[in-house]
C-alpha positions, -999 to 999 in steps of 0.1 A, spaced: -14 642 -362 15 654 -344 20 689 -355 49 675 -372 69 698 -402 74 669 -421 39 657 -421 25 658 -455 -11 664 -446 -3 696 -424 -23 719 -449 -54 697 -450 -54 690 -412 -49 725 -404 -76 735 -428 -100 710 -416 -97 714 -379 -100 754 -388 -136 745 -401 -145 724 -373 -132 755 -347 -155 776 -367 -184 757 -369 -181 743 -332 -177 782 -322 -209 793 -339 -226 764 -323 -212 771 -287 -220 808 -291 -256 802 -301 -263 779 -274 -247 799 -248 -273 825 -257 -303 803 -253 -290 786 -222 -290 816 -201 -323 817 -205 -330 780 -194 -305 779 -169 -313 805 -147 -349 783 -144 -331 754 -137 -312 773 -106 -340 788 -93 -359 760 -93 -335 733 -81 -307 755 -67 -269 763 -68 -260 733 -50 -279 704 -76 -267 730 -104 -232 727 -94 -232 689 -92 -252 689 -127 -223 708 -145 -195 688 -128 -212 655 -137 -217 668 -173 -184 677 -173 -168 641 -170 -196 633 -197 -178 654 -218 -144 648 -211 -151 608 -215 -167 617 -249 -138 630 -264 -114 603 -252 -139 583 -268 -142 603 -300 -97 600 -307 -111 561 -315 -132 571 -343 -137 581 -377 -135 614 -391 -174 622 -392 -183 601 -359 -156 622 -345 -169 655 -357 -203 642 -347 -192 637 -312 -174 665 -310 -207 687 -315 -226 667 -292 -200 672 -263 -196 713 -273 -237 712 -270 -233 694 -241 -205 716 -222 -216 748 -230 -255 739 -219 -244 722 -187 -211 750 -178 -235 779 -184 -252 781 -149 -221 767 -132 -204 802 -126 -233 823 -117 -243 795 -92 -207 789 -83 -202 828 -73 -236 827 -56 -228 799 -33 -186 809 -25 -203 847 -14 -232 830 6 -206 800 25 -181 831 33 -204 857 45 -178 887 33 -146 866 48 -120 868 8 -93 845 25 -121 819 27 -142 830 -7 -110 825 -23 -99 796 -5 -137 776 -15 -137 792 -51 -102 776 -60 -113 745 -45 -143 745 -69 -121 752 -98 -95 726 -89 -126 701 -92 -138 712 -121 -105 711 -140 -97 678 -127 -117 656 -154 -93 683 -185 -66 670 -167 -74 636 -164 -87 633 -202 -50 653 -215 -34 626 -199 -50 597 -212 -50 611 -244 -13 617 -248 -5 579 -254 -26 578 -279 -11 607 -297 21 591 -285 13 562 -312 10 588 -342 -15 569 -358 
């Protein structure tokens, strides 16, 4: 759907993708909660670094998951897109609190060079959003 005026399913498509925000949100928000708890074992036990790379590698899981889910039905979509939103928001927790960590240890109080190695880290992990907008714009292109 394009976000078209003259689309005659605008009501239903906005209602139904208001649902799915909803639900998706309550999910995200209760697993964030619980995944403090596991992910701050998971850093102390295997450390920023293998933390970092964890996140970033669950990151293109994700992103590949929802190109994947524009291909499918309505309730294999809505299927998918819980498992990714489980997925993300379990894997991203521990990313930023091990991400700050490691910046402020690598910089040893220098902020041209915190900033410099933060932004970096950022610009890698926004790479794979990127990426999946545009290979999913053709296919919206096709308004199937």
């Amino acid at each position: 759907w394009s976000l078209s005026g003259k689309c005659i399913d605008q009501a239903y498509v906005l209602k139904t993708t208001s649902q799915l925000t909803g639900m998706n949100q309550m999910l995200a928000s209760g697993m964030a909660i619980g995944s403090v708890f596991v992910c701050g074992i998971f850093m102390d036990h295997f450390g920023r670094k293998p933390t970092l790379i964890t996140a970033l590698m669950l990151n293109v899981v994700v992103k590949l998951l929802l190109f994947w889910a524009c291909f499918l039905d309505w309730g294999a979509f809505a299927t998918v897109l819980f498992v990714q939103n489980a997925i993300m928001v379990m894997g991203m927790t521990p990313m930023y609190p091990a991400m700050n960590a490691m910046v402020a240890d690598l910089t040893h109080g220098d902020e041209v060079l915190r900033a410099k190695y933060y932004s970096a880290l950022e610009v890698v992990n926004h790479t794979m959003d990127v990426l999946a907008f545009g290979c999913g714009f053709p296919v919206l292109a096709l308004h199937l």
